[in-house]
PDB file as gemmi writes it, atoms N, CA and C in Angstrom:
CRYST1    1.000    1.000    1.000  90.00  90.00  90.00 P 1                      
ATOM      1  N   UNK A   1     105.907  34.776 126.234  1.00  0.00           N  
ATOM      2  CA  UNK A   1     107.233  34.884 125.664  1.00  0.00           C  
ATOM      3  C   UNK A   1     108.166  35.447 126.733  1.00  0.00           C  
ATOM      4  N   UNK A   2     109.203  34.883 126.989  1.00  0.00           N  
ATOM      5  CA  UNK A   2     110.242  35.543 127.847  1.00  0.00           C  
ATOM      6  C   UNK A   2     111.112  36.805 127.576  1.00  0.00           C  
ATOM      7  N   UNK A   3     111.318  37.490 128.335  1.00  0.00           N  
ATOM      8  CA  UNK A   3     111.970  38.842 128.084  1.00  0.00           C  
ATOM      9  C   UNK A   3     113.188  38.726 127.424  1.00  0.00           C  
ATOM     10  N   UNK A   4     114.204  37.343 127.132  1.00  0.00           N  
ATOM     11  CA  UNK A   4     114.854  37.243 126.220  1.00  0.00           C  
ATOM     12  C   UNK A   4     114.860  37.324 124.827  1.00  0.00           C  
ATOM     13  N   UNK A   5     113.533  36.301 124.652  1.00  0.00           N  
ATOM     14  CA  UNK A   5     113.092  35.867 123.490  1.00  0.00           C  
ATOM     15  C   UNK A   5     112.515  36.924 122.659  1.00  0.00           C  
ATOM     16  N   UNK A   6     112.853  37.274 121.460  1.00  0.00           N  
ATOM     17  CA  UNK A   6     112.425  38.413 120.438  1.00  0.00           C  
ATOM     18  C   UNK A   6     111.557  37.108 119.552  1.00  0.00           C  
ATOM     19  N   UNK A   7     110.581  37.909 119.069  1.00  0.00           N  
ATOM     20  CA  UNK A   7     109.224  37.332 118.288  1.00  0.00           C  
ATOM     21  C   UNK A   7     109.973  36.989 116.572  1.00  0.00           C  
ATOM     22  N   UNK A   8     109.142  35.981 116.463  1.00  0.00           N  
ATOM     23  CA  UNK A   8     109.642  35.233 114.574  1.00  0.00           C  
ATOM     24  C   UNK A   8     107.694  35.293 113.632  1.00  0.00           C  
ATOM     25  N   UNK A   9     108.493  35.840 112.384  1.00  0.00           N  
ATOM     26  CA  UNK A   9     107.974  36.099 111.374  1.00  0.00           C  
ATOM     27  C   UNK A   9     108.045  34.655 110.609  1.00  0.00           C  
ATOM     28  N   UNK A  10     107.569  33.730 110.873  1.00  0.00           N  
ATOM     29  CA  UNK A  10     107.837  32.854 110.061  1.00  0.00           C  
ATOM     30  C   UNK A  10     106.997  32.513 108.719  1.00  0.00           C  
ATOM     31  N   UNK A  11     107.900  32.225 107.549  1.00  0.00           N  
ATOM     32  CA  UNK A  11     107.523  32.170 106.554  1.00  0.00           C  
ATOM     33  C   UNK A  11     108.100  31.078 105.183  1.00  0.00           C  
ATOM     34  N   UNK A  12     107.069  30.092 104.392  1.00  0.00           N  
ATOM     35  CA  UNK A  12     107.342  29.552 103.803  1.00  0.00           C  
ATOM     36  C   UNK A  12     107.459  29.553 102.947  1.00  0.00           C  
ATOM     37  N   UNK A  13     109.454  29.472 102.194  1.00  0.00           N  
ATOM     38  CA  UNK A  13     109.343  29.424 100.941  1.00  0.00           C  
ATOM     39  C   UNK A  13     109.717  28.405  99.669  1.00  0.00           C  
ATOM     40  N   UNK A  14     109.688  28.338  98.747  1.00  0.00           N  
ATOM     41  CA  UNK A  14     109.957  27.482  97.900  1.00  0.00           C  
ATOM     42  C   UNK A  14     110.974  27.879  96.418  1.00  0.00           C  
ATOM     43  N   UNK A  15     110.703  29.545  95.876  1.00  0.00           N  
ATOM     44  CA  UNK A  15     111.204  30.154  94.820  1.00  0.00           C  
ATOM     45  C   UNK A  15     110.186  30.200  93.917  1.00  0.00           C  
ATOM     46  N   UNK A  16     109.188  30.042  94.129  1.00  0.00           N  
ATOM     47  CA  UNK A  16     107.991  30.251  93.679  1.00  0.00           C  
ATOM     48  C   UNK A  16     107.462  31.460  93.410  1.00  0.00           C  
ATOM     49  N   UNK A  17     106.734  32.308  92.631  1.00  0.00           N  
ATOM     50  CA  UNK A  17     106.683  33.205  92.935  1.00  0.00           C  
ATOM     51  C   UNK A  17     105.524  34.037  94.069  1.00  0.00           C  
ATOM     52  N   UNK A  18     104.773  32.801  94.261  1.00  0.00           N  
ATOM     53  CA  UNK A  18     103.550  33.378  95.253  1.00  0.00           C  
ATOM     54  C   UNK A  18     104.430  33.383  96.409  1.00  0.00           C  
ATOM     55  N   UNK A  19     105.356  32.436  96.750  1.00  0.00           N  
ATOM     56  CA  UNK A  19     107.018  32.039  97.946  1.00  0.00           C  
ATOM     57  C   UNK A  19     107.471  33.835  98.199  1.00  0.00           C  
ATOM     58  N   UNK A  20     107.951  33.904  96.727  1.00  0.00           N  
ATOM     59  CA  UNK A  20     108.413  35.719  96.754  1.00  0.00           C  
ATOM     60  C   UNK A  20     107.410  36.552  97.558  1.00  0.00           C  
ATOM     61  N   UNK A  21     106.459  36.541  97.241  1.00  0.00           N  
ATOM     62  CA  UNK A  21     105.572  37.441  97.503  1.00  0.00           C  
ATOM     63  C   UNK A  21     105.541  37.801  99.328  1.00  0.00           C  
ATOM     64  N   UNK A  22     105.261  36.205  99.521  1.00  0.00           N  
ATOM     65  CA  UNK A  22     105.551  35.900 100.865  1.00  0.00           C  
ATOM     66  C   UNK A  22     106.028  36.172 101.492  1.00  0.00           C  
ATOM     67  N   UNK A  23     107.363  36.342 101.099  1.00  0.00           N  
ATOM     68  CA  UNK A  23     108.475  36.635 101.699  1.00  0.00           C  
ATOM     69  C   UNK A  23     108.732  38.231 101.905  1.00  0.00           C  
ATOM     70  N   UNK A  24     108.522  39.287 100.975  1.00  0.00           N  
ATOM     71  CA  UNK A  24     108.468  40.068 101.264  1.00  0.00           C  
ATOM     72  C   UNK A  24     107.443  40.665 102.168  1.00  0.00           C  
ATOM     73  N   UNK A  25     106.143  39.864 102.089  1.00  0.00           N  
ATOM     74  CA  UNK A  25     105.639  40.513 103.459  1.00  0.00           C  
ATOM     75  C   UNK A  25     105.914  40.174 104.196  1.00  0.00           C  
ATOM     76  N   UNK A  26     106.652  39.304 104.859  1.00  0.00           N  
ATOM     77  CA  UNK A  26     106.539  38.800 106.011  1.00  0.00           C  
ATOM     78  C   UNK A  26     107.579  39.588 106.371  1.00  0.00           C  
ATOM     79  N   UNK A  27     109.176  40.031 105.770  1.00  0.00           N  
ATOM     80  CA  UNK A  27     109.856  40.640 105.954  1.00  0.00           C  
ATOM     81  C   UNK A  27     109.254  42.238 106.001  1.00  0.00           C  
ATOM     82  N   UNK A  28     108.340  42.692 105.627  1.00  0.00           N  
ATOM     83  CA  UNK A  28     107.531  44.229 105.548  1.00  0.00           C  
ATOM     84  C   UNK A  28     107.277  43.845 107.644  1.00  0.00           C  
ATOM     85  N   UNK A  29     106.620  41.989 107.567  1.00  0.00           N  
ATOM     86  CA  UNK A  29     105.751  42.674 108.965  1.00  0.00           C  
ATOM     87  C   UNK A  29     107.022  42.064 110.223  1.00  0.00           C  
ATOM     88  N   UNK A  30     107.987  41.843 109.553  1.00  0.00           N  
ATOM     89  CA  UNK A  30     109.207  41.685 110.952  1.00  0.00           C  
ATOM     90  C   UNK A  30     109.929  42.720 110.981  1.00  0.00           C  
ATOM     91  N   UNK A  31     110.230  43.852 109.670  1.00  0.00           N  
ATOM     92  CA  UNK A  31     110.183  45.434 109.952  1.00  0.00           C  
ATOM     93  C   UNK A  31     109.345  45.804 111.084  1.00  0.00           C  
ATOM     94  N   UNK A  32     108.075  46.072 111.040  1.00  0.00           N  
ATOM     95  CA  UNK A  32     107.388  46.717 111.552  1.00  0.00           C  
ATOM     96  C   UNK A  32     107.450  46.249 112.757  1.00  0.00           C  
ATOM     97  N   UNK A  33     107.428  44.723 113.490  1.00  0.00           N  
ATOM     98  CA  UNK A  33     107.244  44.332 114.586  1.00  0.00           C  
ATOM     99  C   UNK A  33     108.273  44.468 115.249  1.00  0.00           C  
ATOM    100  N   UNK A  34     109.827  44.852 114.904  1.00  0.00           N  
ATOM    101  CA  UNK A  34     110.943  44.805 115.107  1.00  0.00           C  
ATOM    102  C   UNK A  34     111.178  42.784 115.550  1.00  0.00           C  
ATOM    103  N   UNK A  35     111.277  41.936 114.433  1.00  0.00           N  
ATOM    104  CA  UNK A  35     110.822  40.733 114.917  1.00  0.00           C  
ATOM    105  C   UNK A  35     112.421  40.094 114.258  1.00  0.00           C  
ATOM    106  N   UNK A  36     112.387  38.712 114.170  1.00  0.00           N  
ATOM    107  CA  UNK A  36     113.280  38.144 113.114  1.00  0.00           C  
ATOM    108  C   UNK A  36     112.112  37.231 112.342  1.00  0.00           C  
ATOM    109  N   UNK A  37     112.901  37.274 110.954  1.00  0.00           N  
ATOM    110  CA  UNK A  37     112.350  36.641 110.067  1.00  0.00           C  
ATOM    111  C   UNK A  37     112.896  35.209 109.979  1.00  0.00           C  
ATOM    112  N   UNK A  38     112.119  34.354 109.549  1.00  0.00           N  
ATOM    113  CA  UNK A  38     112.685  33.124 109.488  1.00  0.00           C  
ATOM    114  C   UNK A  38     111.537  32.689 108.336  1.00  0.00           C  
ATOM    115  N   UNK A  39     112.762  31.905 107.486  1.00  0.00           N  
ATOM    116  CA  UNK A  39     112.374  31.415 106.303  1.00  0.00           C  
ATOM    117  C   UNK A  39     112.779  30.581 106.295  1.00  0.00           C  
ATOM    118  N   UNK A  40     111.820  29.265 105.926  1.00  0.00           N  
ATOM    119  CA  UNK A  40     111.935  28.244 105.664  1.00  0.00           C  
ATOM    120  C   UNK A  40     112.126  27.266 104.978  1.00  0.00           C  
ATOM    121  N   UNK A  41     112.250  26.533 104.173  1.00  0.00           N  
ATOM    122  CA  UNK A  41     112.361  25.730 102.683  1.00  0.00           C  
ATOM    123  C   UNK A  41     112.016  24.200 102.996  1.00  0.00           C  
ATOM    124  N   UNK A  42     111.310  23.584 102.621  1.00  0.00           N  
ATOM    125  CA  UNK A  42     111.002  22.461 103.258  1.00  0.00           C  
ATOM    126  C   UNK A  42     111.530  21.603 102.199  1.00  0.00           C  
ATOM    127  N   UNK A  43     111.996  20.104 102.480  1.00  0.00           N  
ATOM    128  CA  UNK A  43     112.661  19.604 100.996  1.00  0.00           C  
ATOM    129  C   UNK A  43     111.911  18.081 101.279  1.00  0.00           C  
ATOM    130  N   UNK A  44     112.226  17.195 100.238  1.00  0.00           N  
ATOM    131  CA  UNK A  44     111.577  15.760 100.463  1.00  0.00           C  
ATOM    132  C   UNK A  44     113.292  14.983  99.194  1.00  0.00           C  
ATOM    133  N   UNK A  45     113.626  14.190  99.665  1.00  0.00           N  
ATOM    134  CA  UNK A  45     114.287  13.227  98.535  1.00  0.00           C  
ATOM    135  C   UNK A  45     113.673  13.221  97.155  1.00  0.00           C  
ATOM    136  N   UNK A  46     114.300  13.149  96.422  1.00  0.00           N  
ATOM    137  CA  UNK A  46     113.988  13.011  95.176  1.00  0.00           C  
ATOM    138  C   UNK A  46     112.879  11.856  94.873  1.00  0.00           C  
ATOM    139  N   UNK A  47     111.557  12.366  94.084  1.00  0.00           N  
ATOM    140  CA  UNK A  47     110.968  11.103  93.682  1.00  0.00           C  
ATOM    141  C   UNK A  47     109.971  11.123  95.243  1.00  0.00           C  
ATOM    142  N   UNK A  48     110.167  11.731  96.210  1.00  0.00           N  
ATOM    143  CA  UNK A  48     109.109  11.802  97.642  1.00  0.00           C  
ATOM    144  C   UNK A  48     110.087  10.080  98.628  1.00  0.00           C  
ATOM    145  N   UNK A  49     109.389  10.209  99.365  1.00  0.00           N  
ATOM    146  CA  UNK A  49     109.839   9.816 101.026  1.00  0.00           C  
ATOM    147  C   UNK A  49     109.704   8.468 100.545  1.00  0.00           C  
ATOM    148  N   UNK A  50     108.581   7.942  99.922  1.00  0.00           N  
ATOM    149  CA  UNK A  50     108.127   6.719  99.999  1.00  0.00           C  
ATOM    150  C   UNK A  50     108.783   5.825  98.465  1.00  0.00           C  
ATOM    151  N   UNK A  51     109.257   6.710  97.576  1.00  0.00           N  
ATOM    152  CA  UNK A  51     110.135   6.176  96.949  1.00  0.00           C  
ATOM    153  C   UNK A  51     111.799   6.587  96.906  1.00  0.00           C  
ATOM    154  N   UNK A  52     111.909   6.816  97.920  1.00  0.00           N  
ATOM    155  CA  UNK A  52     113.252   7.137  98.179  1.00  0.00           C  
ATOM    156  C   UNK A  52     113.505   5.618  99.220  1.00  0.00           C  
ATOM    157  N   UNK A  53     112.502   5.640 100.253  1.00  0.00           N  
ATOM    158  CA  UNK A  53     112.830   3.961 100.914  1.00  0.00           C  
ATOM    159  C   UNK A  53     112.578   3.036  99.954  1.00  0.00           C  
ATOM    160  N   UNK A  54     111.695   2.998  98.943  1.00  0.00           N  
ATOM    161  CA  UNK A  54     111.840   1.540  98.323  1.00  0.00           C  
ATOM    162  C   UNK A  54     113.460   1.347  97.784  1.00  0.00           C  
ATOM    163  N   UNK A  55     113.836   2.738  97.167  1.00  0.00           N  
ATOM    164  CA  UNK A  55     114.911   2.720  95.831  1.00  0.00           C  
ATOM    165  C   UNK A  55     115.891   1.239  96.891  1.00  0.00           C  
ATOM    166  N   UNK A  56     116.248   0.885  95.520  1.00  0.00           N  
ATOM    167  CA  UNK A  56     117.811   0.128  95.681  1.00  0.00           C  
ATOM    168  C   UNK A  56     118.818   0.877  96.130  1.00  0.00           C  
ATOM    169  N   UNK A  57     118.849   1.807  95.116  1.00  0.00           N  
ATOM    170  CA  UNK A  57     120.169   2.847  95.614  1.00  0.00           C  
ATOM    171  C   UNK A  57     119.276   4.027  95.435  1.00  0.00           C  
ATOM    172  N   UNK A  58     119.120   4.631  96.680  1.00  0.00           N  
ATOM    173  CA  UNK A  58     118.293   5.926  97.473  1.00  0.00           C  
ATOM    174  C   UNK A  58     119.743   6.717  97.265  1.00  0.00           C  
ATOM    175  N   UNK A  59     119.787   8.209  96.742  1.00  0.00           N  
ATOM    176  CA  UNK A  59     120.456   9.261  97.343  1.00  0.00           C  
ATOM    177  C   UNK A  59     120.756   9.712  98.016  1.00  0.00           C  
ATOM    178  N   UNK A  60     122.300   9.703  98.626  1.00  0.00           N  
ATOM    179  CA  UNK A  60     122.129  10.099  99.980  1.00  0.00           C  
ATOM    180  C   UNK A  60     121.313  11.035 100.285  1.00  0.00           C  
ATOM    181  N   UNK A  61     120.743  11.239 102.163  1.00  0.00           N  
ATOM    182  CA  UNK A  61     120.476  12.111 102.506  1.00  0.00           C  
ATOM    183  C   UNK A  61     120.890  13.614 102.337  1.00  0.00           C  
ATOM    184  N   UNK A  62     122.363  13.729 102.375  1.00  0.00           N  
ATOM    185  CA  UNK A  62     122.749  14.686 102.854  1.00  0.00           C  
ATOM    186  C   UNK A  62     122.943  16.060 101.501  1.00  0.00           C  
ATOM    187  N   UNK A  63     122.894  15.080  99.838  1.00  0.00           N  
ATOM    188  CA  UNK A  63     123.115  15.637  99.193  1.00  0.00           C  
ATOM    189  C   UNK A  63     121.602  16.738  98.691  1.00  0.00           C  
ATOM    190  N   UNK A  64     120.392  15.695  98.768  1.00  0.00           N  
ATOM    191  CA  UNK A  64     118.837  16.914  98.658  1.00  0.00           C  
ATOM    192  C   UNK A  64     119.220  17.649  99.923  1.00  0.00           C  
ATOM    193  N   UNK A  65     119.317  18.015 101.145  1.00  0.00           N  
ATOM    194  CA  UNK A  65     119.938  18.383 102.720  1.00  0.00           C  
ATOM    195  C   UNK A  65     120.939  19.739 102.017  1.00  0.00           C  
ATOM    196  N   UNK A  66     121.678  19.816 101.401  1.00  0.00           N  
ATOM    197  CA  UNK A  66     122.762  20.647 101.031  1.00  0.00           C  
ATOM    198  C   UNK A  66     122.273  21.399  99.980  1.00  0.00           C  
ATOM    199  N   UNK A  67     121.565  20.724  98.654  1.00  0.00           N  
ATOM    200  CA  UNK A  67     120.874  21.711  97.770  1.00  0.00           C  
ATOM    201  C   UNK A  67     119.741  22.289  98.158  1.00  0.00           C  
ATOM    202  N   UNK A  68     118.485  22.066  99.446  1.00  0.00           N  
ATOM    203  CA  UNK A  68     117.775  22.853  99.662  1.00  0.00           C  
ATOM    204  C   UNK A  68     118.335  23.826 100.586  1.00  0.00           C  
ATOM    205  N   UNK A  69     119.339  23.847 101.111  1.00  0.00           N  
ATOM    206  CA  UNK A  69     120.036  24.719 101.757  1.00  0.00           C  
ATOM    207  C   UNK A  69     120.889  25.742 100.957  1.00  0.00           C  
ATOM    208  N   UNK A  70     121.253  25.301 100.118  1.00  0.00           N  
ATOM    209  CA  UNK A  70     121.677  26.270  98.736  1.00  0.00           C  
ATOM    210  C   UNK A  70     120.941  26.966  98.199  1.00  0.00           C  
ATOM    211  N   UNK A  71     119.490  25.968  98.021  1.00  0.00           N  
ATOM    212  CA  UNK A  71     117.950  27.125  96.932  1.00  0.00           C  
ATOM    213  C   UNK A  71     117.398  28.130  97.769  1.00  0.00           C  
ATOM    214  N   UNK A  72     117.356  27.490  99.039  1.00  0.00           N  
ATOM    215  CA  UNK A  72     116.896  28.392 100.027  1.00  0.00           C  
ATOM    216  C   UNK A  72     117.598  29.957 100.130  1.00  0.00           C  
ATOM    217  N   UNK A  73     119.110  29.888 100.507  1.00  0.00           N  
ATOM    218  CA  UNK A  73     119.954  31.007  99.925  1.00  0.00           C  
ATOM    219  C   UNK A  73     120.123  31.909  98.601  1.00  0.00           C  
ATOM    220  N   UNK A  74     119.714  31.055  97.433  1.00  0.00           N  
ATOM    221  CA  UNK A  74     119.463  32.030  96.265  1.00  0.00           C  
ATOM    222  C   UNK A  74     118.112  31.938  96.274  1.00  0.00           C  
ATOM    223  N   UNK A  75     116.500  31.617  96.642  1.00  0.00           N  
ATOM    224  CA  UNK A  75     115.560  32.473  97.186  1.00  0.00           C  
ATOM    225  C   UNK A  75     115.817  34.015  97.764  1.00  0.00           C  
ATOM    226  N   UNK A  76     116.566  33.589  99.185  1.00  0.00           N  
ATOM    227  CA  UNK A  76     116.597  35.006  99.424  1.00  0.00           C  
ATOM    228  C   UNK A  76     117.457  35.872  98.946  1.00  0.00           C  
ATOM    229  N   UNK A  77     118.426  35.715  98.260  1.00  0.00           N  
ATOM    230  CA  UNK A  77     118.904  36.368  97.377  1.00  0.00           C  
ATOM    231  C   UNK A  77     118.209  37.086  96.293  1.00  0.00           C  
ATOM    232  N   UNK A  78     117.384  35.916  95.777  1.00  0.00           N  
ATOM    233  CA  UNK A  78     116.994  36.680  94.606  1.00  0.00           C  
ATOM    234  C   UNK A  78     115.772  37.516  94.857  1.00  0.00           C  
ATOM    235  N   UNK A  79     115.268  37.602  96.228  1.00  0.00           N  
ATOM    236  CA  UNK A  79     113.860  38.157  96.892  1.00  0.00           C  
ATOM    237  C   UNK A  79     114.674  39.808  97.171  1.00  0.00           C  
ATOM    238  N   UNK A  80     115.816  39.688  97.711  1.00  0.00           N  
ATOM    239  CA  UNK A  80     116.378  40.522  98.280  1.00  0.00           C  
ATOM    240  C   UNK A  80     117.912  41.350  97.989  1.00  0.00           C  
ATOM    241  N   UNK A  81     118.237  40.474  96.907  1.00  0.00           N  
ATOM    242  CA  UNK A  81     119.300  41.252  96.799  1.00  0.00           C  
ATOM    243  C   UNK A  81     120.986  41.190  98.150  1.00  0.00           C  
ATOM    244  N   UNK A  82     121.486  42.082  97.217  1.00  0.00           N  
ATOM    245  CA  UNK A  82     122.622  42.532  98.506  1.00  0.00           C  
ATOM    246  C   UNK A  82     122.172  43.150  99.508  1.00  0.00           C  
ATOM    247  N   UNK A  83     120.802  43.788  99.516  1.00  0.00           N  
ATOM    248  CA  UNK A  83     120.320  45.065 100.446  1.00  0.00           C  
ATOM    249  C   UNK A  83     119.637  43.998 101.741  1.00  0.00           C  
ATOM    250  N   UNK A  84     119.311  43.004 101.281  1.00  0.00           N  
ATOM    251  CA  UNK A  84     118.506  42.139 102.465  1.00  0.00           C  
ATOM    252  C   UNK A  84     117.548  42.303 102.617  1.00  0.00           C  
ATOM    253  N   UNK A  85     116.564  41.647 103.724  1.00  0.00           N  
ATOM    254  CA  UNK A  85     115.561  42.232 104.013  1.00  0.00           C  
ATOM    255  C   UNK A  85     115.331  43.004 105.043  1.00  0.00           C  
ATOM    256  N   UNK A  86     115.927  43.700 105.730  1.00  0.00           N  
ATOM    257  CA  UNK A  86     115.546  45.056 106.314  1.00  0.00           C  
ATOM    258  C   UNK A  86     115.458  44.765 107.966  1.00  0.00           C  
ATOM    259  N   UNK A  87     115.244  42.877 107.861  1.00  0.00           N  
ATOM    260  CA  UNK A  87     115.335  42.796 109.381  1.00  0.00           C  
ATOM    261  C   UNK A  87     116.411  41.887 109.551  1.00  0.00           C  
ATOM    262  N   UNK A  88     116.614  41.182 110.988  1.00  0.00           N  
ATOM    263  CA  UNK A  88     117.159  40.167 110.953  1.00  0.00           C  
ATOM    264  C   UNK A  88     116.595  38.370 110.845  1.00  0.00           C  
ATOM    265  N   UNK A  89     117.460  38.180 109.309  1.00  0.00           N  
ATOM    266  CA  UNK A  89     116.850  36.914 108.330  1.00  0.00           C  
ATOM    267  C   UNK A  89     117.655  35.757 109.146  1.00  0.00           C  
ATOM    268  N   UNK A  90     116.843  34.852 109.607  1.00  0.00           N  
ATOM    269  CA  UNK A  90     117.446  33.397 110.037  1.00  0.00           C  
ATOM    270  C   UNK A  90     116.652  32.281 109.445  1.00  0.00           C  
ATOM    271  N   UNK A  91     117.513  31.605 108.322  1.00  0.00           N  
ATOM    272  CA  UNK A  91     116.893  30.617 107.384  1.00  0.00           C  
ATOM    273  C   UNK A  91     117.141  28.956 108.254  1.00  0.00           C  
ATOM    274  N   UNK A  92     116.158  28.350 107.497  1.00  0.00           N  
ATOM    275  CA  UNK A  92     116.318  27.191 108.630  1.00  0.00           C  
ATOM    276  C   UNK A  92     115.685  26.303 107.141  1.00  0.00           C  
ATOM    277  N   UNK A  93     115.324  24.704 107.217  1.00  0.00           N  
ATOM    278  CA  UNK A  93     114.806  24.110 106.111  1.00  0.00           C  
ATOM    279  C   UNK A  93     114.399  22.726 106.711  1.00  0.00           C  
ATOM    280  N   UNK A  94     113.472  22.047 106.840  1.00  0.00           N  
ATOM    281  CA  UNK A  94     113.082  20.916 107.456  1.00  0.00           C  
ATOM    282  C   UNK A  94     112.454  19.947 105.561  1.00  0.00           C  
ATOM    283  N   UNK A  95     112.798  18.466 106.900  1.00  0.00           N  
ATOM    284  CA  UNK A  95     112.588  17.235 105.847  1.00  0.00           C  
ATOM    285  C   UNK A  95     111.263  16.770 106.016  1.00  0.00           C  
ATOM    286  N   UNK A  96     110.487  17.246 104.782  1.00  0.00           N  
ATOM    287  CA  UNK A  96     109.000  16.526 104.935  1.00  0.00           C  
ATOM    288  C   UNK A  96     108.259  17.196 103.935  1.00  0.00           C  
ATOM    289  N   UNK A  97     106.705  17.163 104.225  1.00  0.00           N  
ATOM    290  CA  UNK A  97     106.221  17.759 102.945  1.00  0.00           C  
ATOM    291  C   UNK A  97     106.035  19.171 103.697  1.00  0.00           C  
ATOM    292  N   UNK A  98     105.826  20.305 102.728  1.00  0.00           N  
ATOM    293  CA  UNK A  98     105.615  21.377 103.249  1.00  0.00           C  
ATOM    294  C   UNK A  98     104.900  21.872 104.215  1.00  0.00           C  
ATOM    295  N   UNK A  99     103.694  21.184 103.954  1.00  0.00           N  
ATOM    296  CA  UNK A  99     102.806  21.612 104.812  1.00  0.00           C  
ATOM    297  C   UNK A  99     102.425  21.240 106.122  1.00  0.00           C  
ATOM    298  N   UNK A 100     103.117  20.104 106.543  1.00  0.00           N  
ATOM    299  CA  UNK A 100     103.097  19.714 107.792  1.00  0.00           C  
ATOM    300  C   UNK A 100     104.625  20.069 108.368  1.00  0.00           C  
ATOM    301  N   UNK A 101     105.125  20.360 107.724  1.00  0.00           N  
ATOM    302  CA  UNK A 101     107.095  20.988 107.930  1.00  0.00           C  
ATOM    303  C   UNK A 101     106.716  22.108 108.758  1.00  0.00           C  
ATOM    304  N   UNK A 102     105.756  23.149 108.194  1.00  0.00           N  
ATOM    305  CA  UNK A 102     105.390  24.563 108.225  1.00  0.00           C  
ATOM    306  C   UNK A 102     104.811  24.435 109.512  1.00  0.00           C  
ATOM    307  N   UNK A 103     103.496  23.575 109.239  1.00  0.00           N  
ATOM    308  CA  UNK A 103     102.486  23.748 110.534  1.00  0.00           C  
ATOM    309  C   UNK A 103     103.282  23.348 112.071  1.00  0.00           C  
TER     310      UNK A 103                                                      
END                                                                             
């Protein structure tokens, strides 16, 4: 890691509540590490990837793009409140399924 670069807590959430859980530790261990947290939200089109290309009329992109960027924000809201989480939170949200978004 370069002497610029400060270390990431990264962590995946959804609003879930095992997501919550998550989230607060990970924010407990970017306290402790003095790190940034980064939370993630991973989204897919309505209906998944592979019926979003068949549809006739597919949804735009940009509108699932804008509401997981919205849920993602009342996640940490509702994880955290006005008080935050204690470190510095940088939310980010990728298009795919979760688990290869994450990995």
């Amino acid at each position: 890691m370069d002497e610029g670069e400060r270390r990431r807590i990264v962590v995946g959430v959804s609003g879930s509540l095992g997501s919550l859980a998550a989230l607060h530790r990970a924010a407990d261990e970017a306290r402790r590490a003095d790190a940034d947290l980064l939370a993630v939200l991973a989204w897919e089109p309505p209906g998944g990837e592979l019926a979003h290309r068949r549809s006739m009329f597919p949804v735009p992109v940009t509108d699932p793009r804008q509401e997981a960027g919205t849920r993602l924000l009342t996640v940490l809201d509702r994880a955290f409140g006005e008080a935050g989480p204690g470190a510095r939170a940088v939310t980010g949200f990728g298009h795919g399924d979760p688990a290869l978004t994450l990995f």
